[in-house]
N, C-alpha and C positions, 0 to 999 in steps of 0.2 A: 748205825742200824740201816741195813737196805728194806726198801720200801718198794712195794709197788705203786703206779698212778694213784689206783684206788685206793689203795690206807693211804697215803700221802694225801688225799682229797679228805680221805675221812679226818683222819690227823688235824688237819687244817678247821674243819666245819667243828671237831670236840673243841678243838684251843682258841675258839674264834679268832681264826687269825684274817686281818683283814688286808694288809698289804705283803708281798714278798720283793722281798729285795734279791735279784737274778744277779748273783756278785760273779767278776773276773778279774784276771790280771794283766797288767801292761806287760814290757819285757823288761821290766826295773823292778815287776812283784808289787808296783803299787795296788790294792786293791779298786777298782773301778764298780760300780753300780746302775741298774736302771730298776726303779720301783712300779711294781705291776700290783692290778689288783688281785685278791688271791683267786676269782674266778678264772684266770689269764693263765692256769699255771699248764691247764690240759693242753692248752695251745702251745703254749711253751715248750712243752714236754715231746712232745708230737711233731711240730715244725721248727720250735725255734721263735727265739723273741728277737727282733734286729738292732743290730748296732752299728754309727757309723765308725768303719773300719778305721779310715784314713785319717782321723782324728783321735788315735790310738798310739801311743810311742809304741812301736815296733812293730806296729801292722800297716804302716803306709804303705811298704810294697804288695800291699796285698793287692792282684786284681779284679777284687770284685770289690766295689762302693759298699757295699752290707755282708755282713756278715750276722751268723745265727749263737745264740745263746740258748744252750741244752742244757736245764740244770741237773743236777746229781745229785738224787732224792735222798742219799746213804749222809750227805752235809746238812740235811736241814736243820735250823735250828731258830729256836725261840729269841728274838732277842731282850734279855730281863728288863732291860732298865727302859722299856716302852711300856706305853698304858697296858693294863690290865685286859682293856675293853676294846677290842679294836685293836689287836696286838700284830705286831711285825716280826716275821719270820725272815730270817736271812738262806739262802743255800745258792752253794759255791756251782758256777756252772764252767761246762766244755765250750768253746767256740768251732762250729763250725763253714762251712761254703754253704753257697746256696745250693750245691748239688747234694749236700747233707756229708760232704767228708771232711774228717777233722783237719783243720787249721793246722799249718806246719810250724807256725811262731806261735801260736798259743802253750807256752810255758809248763801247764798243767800235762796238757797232751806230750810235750817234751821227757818232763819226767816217768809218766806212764810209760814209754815205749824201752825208755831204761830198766825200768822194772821188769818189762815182760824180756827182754835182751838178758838180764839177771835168770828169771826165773826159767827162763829156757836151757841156759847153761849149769842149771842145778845149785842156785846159789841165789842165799835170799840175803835183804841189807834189811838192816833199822835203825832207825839216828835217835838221841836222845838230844836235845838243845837246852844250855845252861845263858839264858839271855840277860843282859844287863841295858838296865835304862835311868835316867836322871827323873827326877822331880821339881818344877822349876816354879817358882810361884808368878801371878800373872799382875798387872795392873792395874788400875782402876779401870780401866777401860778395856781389862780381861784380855790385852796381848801378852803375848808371852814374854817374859825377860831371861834373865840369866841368874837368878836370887836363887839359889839352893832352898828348897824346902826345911832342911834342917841342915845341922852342922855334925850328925851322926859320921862314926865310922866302922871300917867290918866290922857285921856282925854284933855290935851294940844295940842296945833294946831300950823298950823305952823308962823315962821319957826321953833320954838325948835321940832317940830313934820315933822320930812322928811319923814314918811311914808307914807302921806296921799296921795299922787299920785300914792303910788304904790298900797294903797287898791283901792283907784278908777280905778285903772287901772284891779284889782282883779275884782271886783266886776262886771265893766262891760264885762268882760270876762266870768265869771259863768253866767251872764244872757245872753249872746249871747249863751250859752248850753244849756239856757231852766234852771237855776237853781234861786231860788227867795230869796234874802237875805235881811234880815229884817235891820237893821244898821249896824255900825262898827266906831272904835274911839281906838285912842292909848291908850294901857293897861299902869297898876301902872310900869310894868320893862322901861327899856332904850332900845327900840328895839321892842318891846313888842306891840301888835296888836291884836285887837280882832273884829269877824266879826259874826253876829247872822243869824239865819236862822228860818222864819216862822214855825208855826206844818205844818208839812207831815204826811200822810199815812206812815207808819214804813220802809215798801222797799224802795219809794219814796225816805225819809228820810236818811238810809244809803246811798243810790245810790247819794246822793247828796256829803254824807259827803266822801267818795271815789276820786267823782272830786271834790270836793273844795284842799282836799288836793295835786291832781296831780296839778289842776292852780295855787295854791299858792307858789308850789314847783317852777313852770315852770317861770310863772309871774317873780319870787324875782330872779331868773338865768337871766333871760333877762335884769335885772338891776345890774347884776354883784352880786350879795348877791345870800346867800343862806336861807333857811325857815328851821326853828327846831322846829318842834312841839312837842319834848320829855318835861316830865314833869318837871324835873328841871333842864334847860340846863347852868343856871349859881349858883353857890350853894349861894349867898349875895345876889339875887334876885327874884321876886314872878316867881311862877313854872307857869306854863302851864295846863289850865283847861279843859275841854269839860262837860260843866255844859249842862242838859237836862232837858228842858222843858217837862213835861207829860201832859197830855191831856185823858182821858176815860169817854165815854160816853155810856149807853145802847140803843136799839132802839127806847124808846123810848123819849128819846132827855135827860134824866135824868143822872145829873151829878155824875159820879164815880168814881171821882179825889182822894177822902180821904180813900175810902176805898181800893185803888189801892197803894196811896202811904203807906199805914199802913203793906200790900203784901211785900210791896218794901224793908219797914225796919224790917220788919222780916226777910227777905230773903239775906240780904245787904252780910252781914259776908260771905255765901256761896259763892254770887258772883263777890266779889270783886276781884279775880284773873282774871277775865274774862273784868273788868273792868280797871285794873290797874295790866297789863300784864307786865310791866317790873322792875327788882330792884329799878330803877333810880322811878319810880314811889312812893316808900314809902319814897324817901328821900321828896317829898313834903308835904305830911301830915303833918296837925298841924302847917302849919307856911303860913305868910300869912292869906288869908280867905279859905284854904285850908283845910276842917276836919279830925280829927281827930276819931270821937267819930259816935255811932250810936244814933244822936241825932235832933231832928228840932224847926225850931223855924218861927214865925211869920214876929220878929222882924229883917229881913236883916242880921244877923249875920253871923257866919264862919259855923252854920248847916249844917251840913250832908245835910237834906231836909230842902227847904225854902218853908214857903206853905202861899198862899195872894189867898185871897178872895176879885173881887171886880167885881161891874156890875154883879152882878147873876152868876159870873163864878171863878173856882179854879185853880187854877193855880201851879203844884207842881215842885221845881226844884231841881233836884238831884245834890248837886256837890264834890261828890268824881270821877266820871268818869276823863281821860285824856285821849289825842290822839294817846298812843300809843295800844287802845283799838280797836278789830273788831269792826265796829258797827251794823254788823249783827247780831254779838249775843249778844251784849249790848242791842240790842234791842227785841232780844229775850227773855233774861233771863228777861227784866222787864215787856214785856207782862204776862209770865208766874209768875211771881211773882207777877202781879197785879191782873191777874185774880185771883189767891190763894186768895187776899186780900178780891177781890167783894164775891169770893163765900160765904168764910166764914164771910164776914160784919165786916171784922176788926177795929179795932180805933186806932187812934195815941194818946199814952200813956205819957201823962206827967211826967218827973222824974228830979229829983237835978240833975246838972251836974257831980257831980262825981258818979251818978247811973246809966249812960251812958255806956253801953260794949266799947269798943274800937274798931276800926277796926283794920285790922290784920298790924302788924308794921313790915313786912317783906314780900317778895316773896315767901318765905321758910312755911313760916307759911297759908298764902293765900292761897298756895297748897296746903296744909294739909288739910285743915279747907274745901276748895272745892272734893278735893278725897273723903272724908267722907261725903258728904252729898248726901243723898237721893234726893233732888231736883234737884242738878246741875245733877245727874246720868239720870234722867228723863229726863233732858232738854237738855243735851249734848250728844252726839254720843262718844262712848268710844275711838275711836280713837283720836278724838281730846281733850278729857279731859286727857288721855294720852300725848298728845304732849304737852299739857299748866303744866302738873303735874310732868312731871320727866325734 
């Protein structure tokens, strides 16, 4: 819901809300915070709350020492599981210079200019994300271990399934923020959990997948466990996915699903660093329904691209992404890679399995294969291609 100042002041004064948490992202998508009182938010709003830059992953080249935090009154949200009395609001803000122009690494602002690049060319995108995360039970001493929560498998219920109270307890938590989750059902691992999310608008979309992961983290702490959303957190078990639904349509209402995802798989090799940012990332490939290969298929398999036509609509879903991935610029690079597709009318290219490229089978190689490419240079701001490459 957009707000103005003023209902956002009022909003605030009916909910007694008493601190605001002014949230941003690194260039890794970690969520970052500074807690202001809610008096603070006009100022806020108006010039900017500051932060130091240079002690930001991926804003060290920036040159100015501070930097400003603009929130986006359209993100605010309550957050449940704080008091009643004296309650904390969260809302997602922009970074900008002290001249008041947006930040050229700030991730959010990245996405956004894909979007209006999208909407100028008469073509809108919207992602749906099918995430998966572990359940791990904690210590005496409340650190984390590796003990599986239960020893459930897909789709099993309870009792072998002791999740299920804690994703309902998930889920009506992100809809008390205003976020809209499509199902959820215990994944193939012991511990293992998966929860879906409608197509959003692409900011919409990240901004979702941001908090899903702070409640899911918070949520599974309030039950004494802890939430692992790394790709393979136990090496004898299915890894951790963040499969993405694609969605492209032009204005006028004609579907441009196929020639988006054809974008996508040309472009896949280039941005798979930016997709699967951490070592632990390539040890899931290939095992599992986890891909390996630049490859798609119709029939439900382990595909790279899963792509279903049905009721007059296409449906494409990506699943080499995981959660240790921004999804601002996840969601960037594949605007930008599907527009490439519509321009040029690309097609998905039938081939033998072993005529499949591979995708890259290291972090080492990912960054190679991303430093050299003409595309990711375009779509990524050199500072942060920098910080994912060396």
């Amino acid at each position: 819901m957009k707000y103005t100042l003023e209902e956002a002041l009022n909003y605030i004064k009916e909910e007694d809300v008493k601190f605001i948490r002014l949230a941003f992202r690194d260039a890794f998508g970690i969520q970052k915070n500074i807690s202001v009182l809610s008096g603070e938010l006009r100022k806020a709003v108006e010039f900017g709350s500051p932060i130091n830059a240079r002690a930001i992953a991926g804003f060290e080249d920036s040159p100015h020492p501070y930097l400003y935090l603009r929130p986006d009154l359209s993100t605010m949200a309550i957050l449940p599981w704080r008091p009643d009395s004296g309650r904390v609001l969260r809302v997602f803000c922009d970074v900008y210079t002290p001249e008041g122009k947006e930040y050229e690494s700030d991730t959010r602002r990245i996405l956004k200019k894909a979007v209006e690049e999208a909407e100028a060319e008469g073509v809108e995108f919207r992602f749906g994300s099918e995430m998966e995360f572990y359940l791990f039970r904690t210590d005496e001493d409340g650190n984390p271990t590796k003990i599986p929560y239960d020893s459930a498998g897909y789709m099993d219920i309870a009792p072998l399934d002791k999740c299920e109270n804690i994703r309902r307890e998930i889920i009506l938590t992100i809809e008390r923020m205003g976020l809209v989750p499509e199902r959820s059902h215990h994944e193939a691992g012991p511990g293992q959990n998966e929860i879906d999310f409608h197509y959003g608008r692409p900011l919409k979309a990240a901004d979702q997948m941001s908090t899903f992961k702070m409640v899911v983290s918070t949520i599974a702490g309030l039950y004494g466990l802890t939430a692992d959303f790394s790709p393979m957190p136990l090496k004898d078990q299915p890894g951790n996915g963040y499969h993405i639904n694609i969605y492209a349509q032009d204005q006028d209402g004609q579907d441009k699903v196929m020639y988006a995802a054809a974008g996508i798989m040309e472009r896949i090799r280039d941005m798979t660093l930016f997709l699967n940012p951490s070592d632990n990332s390539y040890e899931r490939f290939g095992t599992g329904s986890a891909p390996d290969r630049v490859n798609w298929s119709g029939a439900g398999t382990s595909g790279l691209m899963y792509i279903e036509s049905r009721n007059g609509r296409t449906r494409a879903e990506l699943r080499s992404p995981d959660a240790s991935g921004n999804p601002y610029l996840i969601y960037t690079l594949l605007i930008h890679a599907g527009l490439d597709g519509i321009r040029k009318r690309l097609t998905l290219t039938e081939r033998a399995e072993k005529e499949c490229p591979l995708l890259p089978a290291s972090k080492k190689e990912a960054a190679m294969i991303a430093g050299e490419s003409d595309f990711i240079k375009r779509v990524i701001p050199g500072g942060i291609l920098l910080k994912y490459t060396t």
